[in-house]
N, CA, C and O atoms as a printed pandas DataFrame, in Angstrom:
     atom_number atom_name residue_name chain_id  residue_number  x_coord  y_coord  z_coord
0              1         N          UNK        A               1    0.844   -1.176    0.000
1              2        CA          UNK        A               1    0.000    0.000    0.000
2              3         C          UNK        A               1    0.885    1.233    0.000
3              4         O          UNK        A               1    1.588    1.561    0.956
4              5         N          UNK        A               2    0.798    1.857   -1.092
5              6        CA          UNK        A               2    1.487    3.522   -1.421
6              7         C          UNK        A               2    0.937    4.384    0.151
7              8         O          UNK        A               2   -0.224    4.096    0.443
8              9         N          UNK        A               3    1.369    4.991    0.758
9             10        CA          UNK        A               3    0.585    5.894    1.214
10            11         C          UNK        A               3    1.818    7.584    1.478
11            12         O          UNK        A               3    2.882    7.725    0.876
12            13         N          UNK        A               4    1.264    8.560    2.452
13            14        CA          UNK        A               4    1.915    9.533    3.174
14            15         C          UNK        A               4    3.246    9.489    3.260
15            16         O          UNK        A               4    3.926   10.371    2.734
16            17         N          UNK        A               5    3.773    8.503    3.904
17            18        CA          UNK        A               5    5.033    8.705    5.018
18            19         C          UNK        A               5    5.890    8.361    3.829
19            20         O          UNK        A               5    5.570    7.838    2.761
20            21         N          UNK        A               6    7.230    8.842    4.335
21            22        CA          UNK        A               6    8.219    9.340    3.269
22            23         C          UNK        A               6    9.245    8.218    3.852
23            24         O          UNK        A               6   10.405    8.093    3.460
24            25         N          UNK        A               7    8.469    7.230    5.099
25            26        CA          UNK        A               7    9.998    6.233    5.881
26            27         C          UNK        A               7   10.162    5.251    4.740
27            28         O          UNK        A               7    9.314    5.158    3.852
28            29         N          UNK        A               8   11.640    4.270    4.785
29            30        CA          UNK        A               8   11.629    2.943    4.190
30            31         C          UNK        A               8   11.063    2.146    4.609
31            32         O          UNK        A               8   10.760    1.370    3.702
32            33         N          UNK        A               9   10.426    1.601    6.219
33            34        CA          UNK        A               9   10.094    0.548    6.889
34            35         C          UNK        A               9    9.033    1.260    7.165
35            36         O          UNK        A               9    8.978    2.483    7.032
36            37         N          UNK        A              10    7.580    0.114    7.807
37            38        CA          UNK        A              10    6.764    0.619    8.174
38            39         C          UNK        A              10    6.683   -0.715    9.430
39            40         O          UNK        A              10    6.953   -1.914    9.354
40            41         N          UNK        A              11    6.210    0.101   10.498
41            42        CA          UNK        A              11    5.956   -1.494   11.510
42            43         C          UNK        A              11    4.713   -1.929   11.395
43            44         O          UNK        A              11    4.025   -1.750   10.390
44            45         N          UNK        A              12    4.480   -2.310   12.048
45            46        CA          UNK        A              12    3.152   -3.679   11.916
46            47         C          UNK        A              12    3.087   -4.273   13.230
47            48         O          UNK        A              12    3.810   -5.213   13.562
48            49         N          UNK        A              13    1.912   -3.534   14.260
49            50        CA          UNK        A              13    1.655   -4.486   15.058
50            51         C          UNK        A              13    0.692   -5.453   15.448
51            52         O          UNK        A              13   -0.418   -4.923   15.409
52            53         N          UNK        A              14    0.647   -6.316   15.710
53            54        CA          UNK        A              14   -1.063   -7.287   15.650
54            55         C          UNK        A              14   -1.510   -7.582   16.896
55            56         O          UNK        A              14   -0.962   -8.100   17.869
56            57         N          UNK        A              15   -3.071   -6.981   16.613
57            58        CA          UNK        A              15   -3.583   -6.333   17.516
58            59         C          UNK        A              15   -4.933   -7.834   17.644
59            60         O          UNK        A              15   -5.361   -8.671   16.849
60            61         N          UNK        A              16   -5.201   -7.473   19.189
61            62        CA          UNK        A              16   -6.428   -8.520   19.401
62            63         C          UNK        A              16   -7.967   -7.918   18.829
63            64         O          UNK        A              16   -8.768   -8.816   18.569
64            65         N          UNK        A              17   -8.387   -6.702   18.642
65            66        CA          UNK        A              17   -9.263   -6.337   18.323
66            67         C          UNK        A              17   -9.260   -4.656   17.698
67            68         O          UNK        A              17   -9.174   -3.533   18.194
68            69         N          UNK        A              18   -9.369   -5.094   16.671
69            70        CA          UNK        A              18   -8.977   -4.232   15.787
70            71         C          UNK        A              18  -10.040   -2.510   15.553
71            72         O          UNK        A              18   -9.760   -1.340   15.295
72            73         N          UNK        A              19  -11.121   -3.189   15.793
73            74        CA          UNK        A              19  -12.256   -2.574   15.121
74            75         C          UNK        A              19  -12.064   -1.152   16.843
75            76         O          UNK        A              19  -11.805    0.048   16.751
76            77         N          UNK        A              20  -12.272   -1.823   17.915
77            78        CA          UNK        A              20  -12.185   -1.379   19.354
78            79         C          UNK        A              20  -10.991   -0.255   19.326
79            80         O          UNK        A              20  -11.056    0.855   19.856
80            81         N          UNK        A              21   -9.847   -0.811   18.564
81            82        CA          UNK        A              21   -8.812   -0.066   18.552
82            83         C          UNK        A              21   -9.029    1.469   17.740
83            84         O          UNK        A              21   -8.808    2.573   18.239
84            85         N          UNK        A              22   -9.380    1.267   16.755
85            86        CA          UNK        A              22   -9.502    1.952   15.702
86            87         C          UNK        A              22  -10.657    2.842   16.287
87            88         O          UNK        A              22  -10.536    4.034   16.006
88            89         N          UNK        A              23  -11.612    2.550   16.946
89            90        CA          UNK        A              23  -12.452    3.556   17.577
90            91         C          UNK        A              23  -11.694    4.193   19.096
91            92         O          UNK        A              23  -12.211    5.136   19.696
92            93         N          UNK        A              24  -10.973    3.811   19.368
93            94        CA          UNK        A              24  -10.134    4.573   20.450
94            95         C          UNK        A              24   -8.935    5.350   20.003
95            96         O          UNK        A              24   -8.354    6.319   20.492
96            97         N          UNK        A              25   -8.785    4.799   19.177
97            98        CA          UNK        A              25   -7.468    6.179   18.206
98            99         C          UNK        A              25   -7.808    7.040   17.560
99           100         O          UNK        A              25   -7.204    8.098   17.384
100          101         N          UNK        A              26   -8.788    6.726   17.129
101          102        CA          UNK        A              26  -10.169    8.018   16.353
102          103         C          UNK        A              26  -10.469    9.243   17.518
103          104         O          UNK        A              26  -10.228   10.450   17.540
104          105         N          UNK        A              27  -11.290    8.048   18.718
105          106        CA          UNK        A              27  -11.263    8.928   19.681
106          107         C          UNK        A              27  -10.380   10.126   19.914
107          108         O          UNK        A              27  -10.842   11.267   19.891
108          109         N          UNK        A              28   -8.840    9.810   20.185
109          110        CA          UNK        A              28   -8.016   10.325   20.829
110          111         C          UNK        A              28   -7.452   11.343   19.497
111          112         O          UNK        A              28   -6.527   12.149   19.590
112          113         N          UNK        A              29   -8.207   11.089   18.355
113          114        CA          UNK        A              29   -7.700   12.471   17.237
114          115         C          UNK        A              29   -6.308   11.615   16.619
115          116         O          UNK        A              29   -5.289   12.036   16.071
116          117         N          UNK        A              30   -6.582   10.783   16.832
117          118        CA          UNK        A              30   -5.090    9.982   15.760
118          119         C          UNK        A              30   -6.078    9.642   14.245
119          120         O          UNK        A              30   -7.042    8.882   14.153
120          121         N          UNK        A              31   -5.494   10.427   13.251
121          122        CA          UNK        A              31   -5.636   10.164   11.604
122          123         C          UNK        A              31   -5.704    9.187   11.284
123          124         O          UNK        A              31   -4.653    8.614   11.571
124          125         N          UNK        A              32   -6.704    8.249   10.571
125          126        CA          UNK        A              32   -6.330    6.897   10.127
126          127         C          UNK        A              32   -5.853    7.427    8.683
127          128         O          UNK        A              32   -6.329    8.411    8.118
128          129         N          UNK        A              33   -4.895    6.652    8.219
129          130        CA          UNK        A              33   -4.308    6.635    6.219
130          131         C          UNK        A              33   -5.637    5.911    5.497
131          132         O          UNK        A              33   -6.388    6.378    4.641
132          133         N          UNK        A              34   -5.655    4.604    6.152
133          134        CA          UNK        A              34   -6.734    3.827    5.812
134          135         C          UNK        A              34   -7.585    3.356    6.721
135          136         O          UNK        A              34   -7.246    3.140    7.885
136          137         N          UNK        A              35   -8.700    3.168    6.289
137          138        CA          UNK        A              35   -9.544    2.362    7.206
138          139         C          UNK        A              35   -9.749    1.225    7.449
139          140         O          UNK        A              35   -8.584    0.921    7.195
140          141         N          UNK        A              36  -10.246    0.167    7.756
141          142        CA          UNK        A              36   -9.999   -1.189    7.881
142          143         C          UNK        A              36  -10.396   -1.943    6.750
143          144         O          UNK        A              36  -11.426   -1.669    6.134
144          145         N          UNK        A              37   -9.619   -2.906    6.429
145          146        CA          UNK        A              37   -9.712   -3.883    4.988
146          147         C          UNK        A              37   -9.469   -5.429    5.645
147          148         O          UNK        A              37   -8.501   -5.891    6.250
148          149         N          UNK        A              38  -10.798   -6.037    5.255
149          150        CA          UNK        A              38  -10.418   -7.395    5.350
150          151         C          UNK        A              38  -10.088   -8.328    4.010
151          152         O          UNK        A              38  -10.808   -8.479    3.023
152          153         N          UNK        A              39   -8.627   -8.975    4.307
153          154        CA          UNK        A              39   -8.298   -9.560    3.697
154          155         C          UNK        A              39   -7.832  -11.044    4.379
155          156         O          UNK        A              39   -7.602  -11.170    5.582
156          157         N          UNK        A              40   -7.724  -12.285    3.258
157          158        CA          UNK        A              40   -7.786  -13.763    3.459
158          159         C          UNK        A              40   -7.111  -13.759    4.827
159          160         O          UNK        A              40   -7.781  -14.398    5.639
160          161         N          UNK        A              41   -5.816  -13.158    5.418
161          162        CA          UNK        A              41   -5.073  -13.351    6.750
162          163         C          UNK        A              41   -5.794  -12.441    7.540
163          164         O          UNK        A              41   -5.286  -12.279    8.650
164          165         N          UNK        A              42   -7.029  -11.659    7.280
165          166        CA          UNK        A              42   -6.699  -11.034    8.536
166          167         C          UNK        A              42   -7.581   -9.214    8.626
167          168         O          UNK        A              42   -7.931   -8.663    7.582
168          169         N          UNK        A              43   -7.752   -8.694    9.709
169          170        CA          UNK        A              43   -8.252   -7.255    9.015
170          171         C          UNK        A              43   -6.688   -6.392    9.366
171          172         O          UNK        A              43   -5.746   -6.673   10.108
172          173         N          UNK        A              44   -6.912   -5.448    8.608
173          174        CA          UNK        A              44   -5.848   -4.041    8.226
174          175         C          UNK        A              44   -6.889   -3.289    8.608
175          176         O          UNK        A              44   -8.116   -3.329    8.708
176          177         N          UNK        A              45   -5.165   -1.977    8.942
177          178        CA          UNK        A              45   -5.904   -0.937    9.233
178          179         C          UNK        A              45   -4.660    0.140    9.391
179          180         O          UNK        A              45   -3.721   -0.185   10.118
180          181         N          UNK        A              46   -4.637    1.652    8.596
181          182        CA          UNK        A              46   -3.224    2.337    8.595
182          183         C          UNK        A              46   -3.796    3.138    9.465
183          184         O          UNK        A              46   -5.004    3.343    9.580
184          185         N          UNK        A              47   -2.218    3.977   10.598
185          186        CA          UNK        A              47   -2.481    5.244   11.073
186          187         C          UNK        A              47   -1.007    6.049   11.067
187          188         O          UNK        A              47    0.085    5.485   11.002
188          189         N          UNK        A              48   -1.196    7.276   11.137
189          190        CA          UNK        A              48    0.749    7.990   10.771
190          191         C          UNK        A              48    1.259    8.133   12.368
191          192         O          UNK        A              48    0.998    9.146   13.017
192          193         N          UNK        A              49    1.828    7.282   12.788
193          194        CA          UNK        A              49    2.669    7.830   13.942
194          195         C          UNK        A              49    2.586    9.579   14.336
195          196         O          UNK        A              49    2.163   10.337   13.463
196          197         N          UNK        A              50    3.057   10.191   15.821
197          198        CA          UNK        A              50    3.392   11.385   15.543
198          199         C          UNK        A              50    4.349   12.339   14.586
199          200         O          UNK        A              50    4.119   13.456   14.121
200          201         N          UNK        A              51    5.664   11.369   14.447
201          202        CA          UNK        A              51    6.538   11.575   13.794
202          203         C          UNK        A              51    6.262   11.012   11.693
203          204         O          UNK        A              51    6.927   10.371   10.879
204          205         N          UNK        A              52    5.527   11.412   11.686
205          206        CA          UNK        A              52    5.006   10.861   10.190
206          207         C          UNK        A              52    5.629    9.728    9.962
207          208         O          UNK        A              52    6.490    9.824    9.087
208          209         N          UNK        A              53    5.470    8.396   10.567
209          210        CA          UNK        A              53    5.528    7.502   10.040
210          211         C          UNK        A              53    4.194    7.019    9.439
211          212         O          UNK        A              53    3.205    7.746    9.352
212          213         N          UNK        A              54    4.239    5.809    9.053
213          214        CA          UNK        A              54    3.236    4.991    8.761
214          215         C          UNK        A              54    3.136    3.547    9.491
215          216         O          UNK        A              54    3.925    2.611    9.362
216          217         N          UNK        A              55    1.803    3.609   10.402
217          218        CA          UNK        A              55    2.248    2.210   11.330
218          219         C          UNK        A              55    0.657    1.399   10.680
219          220         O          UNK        A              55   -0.394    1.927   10.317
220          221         N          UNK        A              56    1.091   -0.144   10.747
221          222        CA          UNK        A              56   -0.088   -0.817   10.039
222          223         C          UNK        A              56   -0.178   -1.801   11.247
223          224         O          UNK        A              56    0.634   -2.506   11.846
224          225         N          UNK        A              57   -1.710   -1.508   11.364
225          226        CA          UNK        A              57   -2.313   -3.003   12.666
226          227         C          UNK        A              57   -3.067   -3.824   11.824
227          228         O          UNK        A              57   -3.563   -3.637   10.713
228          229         N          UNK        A              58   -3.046   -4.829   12.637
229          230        CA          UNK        A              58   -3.473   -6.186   11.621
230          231         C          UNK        A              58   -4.216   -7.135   13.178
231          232         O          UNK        A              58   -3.820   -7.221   14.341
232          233         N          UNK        A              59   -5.297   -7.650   12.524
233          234        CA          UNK        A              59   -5.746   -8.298   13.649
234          235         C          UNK        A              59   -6.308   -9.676   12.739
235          236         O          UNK        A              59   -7.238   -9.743   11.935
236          237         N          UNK        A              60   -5.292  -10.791   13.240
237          238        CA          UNK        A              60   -5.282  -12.331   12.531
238          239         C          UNK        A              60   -6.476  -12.536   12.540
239          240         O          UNK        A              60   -7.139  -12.242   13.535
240          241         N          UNK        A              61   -7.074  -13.128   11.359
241          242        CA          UNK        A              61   -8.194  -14.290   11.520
242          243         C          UNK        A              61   -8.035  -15.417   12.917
243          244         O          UNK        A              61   -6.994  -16.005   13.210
244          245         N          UNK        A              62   -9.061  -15.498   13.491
245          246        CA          UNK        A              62   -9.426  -16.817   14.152
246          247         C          UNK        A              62   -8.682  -18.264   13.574
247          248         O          UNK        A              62   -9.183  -18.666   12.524
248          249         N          UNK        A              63   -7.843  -18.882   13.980
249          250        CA          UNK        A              63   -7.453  -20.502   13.314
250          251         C          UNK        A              63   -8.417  -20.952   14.074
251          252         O          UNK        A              63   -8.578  -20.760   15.279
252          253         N          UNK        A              64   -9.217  -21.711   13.153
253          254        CA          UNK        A              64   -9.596  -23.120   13.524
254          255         C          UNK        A              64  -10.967  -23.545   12.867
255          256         O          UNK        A              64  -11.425  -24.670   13.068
């Protein structure tokens, strides 16, 4: 995903509940890049660090 941030790396942390998250960072005035996308592994979801990065949460599908 092209987005904002001008870094080489972007982190990625995986989160237990994604949707919860994303309404508490909203809350708190944090920008989402993107909004949540479910795909075969999993839902996405972008937000820019303070420092203009680009950080991506991911919350795994259920195994089983």
């Amino acid at each position: 995903m092209v987005g904002p941030s001008q870094g080489s790396v972007m982190i990625n942390y995986r989160v237990d509940d994604l949707r919860a998250l994303v309404d508490q960072l909203a809350g708190a005035g944090v920008p989402l890049v993107k909004g949540i996308d479910e795909e075969p592994n999993g839902l996405f979801a972008w937000v820019m660090d303070p420092e203009g990065n680009k950080v991506e949460l991911w919350e795994p599908h259920e195994m089983g």
